[in-house]
N, C-alpha and C positions, 0 to 999 in steps of 0.2 A: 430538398437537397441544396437549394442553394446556400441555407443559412449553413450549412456543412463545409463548402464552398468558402464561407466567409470563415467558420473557427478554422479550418486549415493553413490561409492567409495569415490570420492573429498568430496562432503558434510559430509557422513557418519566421515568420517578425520576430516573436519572441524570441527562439532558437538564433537566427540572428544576431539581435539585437546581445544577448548572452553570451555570446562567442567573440562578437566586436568586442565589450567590456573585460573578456578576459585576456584576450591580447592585448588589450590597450596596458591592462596591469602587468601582465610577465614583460610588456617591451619596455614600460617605465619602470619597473622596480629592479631587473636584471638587465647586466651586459649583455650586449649584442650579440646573438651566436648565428650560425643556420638554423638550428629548432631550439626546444626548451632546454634540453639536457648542453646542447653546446653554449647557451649560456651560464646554463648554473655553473656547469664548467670553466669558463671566463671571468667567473665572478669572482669576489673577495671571500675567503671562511667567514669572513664574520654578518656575511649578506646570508648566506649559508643558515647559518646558526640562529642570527633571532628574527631574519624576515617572516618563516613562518609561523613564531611567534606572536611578533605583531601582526600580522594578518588576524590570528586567533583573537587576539584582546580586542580589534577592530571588530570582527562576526561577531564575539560573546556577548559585546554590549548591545548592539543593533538587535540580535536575536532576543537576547535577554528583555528588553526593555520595549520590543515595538512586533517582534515576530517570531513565536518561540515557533510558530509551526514550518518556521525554516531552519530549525533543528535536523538534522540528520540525512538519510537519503535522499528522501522527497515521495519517493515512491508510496510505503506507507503510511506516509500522511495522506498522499492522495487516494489509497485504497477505504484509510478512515474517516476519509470526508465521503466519498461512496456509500460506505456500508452503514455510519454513525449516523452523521449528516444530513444523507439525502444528496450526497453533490454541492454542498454549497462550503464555497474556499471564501475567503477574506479578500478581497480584491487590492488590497494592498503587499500580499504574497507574490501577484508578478514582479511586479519589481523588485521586493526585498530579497527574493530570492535571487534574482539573478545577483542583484548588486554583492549581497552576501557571498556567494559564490566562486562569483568572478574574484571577488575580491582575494581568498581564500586559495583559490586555486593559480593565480598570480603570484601568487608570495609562498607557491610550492607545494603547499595542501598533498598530502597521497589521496583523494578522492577522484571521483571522476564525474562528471559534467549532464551526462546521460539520464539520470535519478531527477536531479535539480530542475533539464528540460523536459523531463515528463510534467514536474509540479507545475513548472514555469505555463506549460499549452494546458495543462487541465485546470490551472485558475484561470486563464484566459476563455478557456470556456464555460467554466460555471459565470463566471461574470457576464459573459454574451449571453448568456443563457436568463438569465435574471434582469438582466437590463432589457433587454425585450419582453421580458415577460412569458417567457415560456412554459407552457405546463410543467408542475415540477415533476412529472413523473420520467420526463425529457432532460433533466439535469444530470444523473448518473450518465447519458449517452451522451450528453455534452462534453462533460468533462472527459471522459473515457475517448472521445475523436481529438481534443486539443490534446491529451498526453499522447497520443496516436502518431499524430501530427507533428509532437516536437521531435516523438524518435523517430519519424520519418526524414523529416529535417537532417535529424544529426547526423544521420547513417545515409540517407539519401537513396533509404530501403523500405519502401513503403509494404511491402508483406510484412515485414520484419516490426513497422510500427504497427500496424493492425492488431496480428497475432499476441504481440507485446499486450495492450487494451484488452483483449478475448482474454488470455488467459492468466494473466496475472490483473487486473484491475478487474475485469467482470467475469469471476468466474462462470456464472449460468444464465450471461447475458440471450435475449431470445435472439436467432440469427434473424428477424425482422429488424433489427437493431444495426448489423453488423456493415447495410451499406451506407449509412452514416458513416462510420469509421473507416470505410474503406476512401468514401470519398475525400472527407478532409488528408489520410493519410496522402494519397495520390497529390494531392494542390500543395501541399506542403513541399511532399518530393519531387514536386518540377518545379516547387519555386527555390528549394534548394539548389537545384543544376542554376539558376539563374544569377545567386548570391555567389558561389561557389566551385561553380564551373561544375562538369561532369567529369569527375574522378572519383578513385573510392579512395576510403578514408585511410584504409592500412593498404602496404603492399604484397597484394595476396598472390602468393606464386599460384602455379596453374596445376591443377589437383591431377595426376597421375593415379589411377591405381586399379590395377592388374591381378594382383597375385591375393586372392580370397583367404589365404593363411594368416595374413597381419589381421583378419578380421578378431583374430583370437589376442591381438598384442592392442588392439582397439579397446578390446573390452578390459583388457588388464587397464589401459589407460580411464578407461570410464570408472569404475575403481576406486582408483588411486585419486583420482578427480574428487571423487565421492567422500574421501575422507577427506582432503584439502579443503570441502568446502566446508563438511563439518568442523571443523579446525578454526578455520574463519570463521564462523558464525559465533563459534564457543570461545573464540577472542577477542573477536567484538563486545560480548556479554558479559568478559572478564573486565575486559579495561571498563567500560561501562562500570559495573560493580563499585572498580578499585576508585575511578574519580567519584562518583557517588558518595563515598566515604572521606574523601579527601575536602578537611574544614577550611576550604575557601568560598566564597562565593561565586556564584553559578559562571558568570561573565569572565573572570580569573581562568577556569579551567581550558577553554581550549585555547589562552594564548601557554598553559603549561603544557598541553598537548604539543602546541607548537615548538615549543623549546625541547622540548625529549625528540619529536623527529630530526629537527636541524640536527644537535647531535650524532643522529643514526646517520645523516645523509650527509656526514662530513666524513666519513667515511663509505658509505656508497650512495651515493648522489643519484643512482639511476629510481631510485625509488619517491624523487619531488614529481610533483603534476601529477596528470592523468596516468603516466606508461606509454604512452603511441609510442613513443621511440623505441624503448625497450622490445614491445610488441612487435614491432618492423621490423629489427635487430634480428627475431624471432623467425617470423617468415622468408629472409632472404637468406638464413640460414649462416650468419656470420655470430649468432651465440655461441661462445665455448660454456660446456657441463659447467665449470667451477662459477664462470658467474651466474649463470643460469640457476643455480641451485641458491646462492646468494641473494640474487633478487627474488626467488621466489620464497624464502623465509623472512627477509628484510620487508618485503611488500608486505603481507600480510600485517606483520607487529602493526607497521608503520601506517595503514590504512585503519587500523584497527583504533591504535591513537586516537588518530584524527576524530574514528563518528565515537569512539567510547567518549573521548573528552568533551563531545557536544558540538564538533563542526559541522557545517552544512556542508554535504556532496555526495556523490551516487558511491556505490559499490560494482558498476557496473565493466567499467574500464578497469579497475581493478583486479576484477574478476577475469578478466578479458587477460590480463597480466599474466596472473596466476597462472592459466591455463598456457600461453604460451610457453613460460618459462616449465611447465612440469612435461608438457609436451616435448619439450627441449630435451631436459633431464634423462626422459624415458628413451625415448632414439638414442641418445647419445651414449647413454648410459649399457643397452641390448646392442648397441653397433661392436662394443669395447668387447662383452663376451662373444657375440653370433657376430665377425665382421663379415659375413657371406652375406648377412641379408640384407646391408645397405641399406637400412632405413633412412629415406628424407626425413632430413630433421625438419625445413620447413611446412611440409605436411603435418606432423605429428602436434606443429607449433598451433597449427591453423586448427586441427581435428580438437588438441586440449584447449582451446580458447572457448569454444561451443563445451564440452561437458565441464567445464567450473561455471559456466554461467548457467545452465543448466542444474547443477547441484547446489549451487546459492539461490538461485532463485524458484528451483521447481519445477521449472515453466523448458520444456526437453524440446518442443515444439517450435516455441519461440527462439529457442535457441539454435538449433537445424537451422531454419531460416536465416538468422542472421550470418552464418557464416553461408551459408549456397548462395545469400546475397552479395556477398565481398568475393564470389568466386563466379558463378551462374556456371560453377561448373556439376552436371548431375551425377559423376561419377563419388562425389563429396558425399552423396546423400546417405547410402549405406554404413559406410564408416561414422557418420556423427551418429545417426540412430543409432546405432551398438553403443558408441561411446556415452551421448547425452543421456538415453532411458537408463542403463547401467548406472550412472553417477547421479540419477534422478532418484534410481531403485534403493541405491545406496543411503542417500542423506533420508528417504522416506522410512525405509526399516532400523536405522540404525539412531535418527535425531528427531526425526516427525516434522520438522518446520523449517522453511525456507526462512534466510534471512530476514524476507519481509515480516513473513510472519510473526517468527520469533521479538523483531522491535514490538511490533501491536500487543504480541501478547503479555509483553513487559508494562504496555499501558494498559492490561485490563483491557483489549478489546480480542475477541475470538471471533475470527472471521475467518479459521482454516475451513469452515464447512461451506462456505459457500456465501453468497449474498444475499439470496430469499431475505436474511433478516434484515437488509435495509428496507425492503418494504412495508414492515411492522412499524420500525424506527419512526419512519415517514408521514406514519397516519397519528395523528393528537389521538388521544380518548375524545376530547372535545367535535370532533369532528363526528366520532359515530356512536356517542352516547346518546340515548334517549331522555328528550328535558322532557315529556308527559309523561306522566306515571303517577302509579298509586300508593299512596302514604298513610300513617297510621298517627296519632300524636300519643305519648305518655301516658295522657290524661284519658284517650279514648276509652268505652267501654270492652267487654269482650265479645256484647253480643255484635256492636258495629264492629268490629274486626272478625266475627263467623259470617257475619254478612257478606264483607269486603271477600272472604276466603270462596265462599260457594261461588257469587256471581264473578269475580275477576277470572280472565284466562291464565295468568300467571302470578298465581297468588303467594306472590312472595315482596316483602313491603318494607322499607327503610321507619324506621321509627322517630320523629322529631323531637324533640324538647319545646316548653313554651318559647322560647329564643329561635326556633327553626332549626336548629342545629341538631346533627346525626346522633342521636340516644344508642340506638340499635336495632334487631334486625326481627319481625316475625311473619315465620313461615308455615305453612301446610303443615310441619314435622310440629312445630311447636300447638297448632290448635288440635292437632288429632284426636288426643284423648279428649277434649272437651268436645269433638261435634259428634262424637258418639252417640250420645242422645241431647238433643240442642232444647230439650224443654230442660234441664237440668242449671241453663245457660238463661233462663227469665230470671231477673231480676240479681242476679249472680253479680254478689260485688265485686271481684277482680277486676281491674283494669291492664292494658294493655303493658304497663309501666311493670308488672309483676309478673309478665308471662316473657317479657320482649328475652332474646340473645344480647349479652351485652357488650362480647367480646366479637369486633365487627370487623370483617374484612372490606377493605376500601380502598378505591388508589384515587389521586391526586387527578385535579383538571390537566395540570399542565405532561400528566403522565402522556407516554405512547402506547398503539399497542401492544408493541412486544412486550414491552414489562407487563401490562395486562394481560395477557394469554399465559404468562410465566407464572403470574397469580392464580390464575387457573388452573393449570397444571399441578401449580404444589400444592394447593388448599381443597381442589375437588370441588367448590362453590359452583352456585349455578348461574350467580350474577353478585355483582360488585355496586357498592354508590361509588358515586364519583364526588370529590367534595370539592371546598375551594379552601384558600388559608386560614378562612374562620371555621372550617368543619360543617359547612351548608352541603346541602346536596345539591349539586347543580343536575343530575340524572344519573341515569344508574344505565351497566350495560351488563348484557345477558349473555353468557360464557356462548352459548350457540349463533348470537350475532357476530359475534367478534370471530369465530373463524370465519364464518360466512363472509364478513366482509377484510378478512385475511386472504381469503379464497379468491373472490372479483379480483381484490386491490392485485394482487400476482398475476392473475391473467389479463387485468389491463393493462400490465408493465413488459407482456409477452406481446401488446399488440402494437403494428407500427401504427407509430400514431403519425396524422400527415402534419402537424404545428411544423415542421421542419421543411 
């Protein structure tokens, strides 16, 4: 526990540390305001226009040239160092990332900070994890408590980081697992109160609610949440797309990104930075319908920009945006026809903030929490359950993939089913191939390969050439018809070279076993050689050991292990 102790510290720092650097940039690059927006506000149009721009050309190159995996949210790259991986980040990603970031979201960026301090505490702790030396089967739980950790930090809601880790970073993590995360998340969020003071992060009015009928304007709200987030996602993947096609180089594109949102925010500037403000706006219940509707179409493009043209920064706060502002919309909008029912709009701001981040991310749990944490009020709890599982129900039947997912799926990685496959990932071939074993050569006779077939328990044999190198494969299936009567087989000139399979299934040393088992799977084989770059056999492994120790490798990864 205590080295838990210690990754909740590191992230706790890092969080920090990433927070200090981005103030440092929105107070040197903008006029002085009360918060962000009152400076943009105080600013010149033309600070406006191409700061976020430069900001972009600043991340393009860094990213481009030193750290492409601080590319986009953060989130799903940390899910694909999980699941691909095994847990192991680049230990030069804490810092690029934040540096990227901060930088990014100082100079106005529409992302949010959230995403970035997940990467930021989960390379922090695949690195603690590796630099001690820890069993690697303890690295996905590493990582998984530092990004725990940093949303614990940011939020200064340690269930809220937990749960965040459970169910979006380890889907079928075993709960022997889970008080690692719980502990680093806790160390974090009281050393948050410490950096920070003890406040919450938004101004959450105090959750009233009485009358079980809005339960039904809840669910319309979850909903309408449910398309918004599909909406976002399938904008995200358009701008994506359209810079994709656009003939500049990689580094170019998000200072173009940057230059297309200045423009948008020379005309509504509530959509630079994270959103807090707007958000706040939100809750104290001082949004009017017309702008509320405005930031919430403006946001979206404009966030959308930002990760399509290759910025680093979360969708998190974003999302958080969204939901206020539709929450907004939705009160505001049913007060105009029903003025009897008086809907709090700061309520509805607070209830929509939980199902958009619920419908981009999946994760209906996670999201509950995070807002009954910015309230600890338990009358909240009902109302977001209707709303979040609704708008969870929604993005599930209607688009199948959570924003995270849908990035990973765009790289070729499919991890909606769960994580079991990192533990295939994780194991080499080399690791549980068998280097003894029985061979046959070209040259051999057939009566010494009837021989090899009766006495061997698995008589089934890679075949060599005079060079060592894999010829091909004879098996039980192939000697049949000659052991039928084996005096027929005296003095019988066939050689091995005439009877062998020549067309050989085989994987690579440096293969894992899931690709292995997936060889299994399509081909029906009973065993594979394993070769090296010259085509040697370095062993061969047998389709029943390879789940077998598919099977261990899983339930050692279900058990605590005490290295921690």
């Amino acid at each position: 526990m205590s080295f838990s102790v210690a990754i909740g510290v590191a992230a706790a720092l890092g969080a920090f540390f990433f927070r200090w650097l981005t103030e440092l940039f929105q107070t040197t690059f903008w006029r002085s305001g009360h918060n962000f927006l009152d400076s943009v506000a105080n600013s010149e149009w033309w600070l406006v226009l191409f700061l976020p721009c430069a900001g972009g050309l600043i991340a393009g190159v860094i990213i481009t040239r030193w750290a492409p995996e601080a590319k986009g949210p953060g989130v799903p790259e940390v899910i694909k160092a999980i699941a691909v991986r095994g847990g192991v980040i680049r230990h030069r990603i804490t810092f690029l990332k934040a540096l990227v970031t901060s930088i990014l979201i100082g100079c106005g960026a529409s992302v949010g900070r959230e995403g970035p301090v997940v990467q930021i505490g989960a390379s922090l702790g695949s690195s603690a994890a590796r630099i001690f030396r820890l069993d690697k089967s303890m690295l996905p739980v590493c990582v998984a408590a530092g990004a725990a950790a940093g949303i614990s930090a940011t939020f200064n809601a340690p269930l809220t980081g937990t749960l965040f880790a459970i169910e979006i970073l380890l889907l079928d993590t075993a709960m022997s697992y889970v008080s690692h995360i719980i502990v680093a998340s806790v160390t974090a969020s009281a050393l948050s109160k410490i950096f920070w003071g003890d406040f919450p992060t938004f101004d959450a009015p105090k959750f009233l609610f009485n009358n079980f009928d809005e339960l039904i304007i809840f669910f319309i709200l979850g909903i309408l949440a449910g398309l918004i987030s599909i909406a976002f996602v399938k904008m995200i993947q358009l701008m994506e797309n359209i810079f994709d096609k656009i003939p500049v180089q990689d580094w170019i594109k998000p200072g173009l990104g940057g230059l297309l949102l200045g423009l948008i925010a020379l005309k509504v500037p509530g959509i630079l930075g994270v959103g807090y403000e707007a958000v706040n706006m939100g809750l104290t219940g001082i949004l009017p319908l017309d702008l509320a509707i405005i930031l919430l179409v403006a946001k979206m493009v404009a966030t959308s920009l930002c990760i399509g043209s290759g910025m680093s920064g979360g969708i998190f706060a974003p999302s958080l945006m969204l939901g206020a502002t539709l929450g907004i919309s939705v009160s505001s909008t049913i007060n105009m026809f029903f003025p009897e029912l008086a809907l709090t709009h700061s309520q509805y701001a607070l209830v929509g903030m939980g199902t958009v981040v619920a419908g981009t991310t999946l994760a209906p749990i996670t999201a509950v929490l995070t807002v009954f944490e910015l309230t600890y009020s338990y009358k909240i709890i009902l109302p977001m359950m209707v709303g979040c599982i609704t708008s969870a129900l929604v993005v599930r039947l209607l688009n199948g993939y959570s924003v995270y997912e849908a990035k990973l799926l765009r790289q070729g990685v499919n991890i909606v089913r769960g994580h079991d496959e990192s533990v295939l990932v994780n194991v080499s071939v080399s690791e549980v191939m068998e280097t003894e074993y029985d061979y046959l050569r070209t040259t051999d006779s057939l009566n010494k390969a009837a021989d090899m077939v009766i006495d061997c328990p698995f008589p089934h044999f890679p075949v060599l050439d005079e060079e060592g190198r894999l010829a091909g494969i004879l098996t039980l299936r192939d000697m049949r018809a000659y052991l039928r009567d084996t005096h027929d087989l005296k003095g019988f000139p066939l050689i091995v070279d005439s009877l062998m399979v020549r067309t050989v299934v085989s994987v690579q040393v440096n293969s894992n076993l899931k690709e292995t088992l997936m060889l299994f799977e399509k081909t029906g084989v009973s065993f594979v050689p394993v070769t090296d770059a010259d085509n040697k056999v370095a062993g061969i492994i047998k389709s029943l050991d390879a789940f077998n120790i598919y099977r261990e490798r899983r339930n050692k990864n279900r058990i605590l292990s005490a290295s921690i």
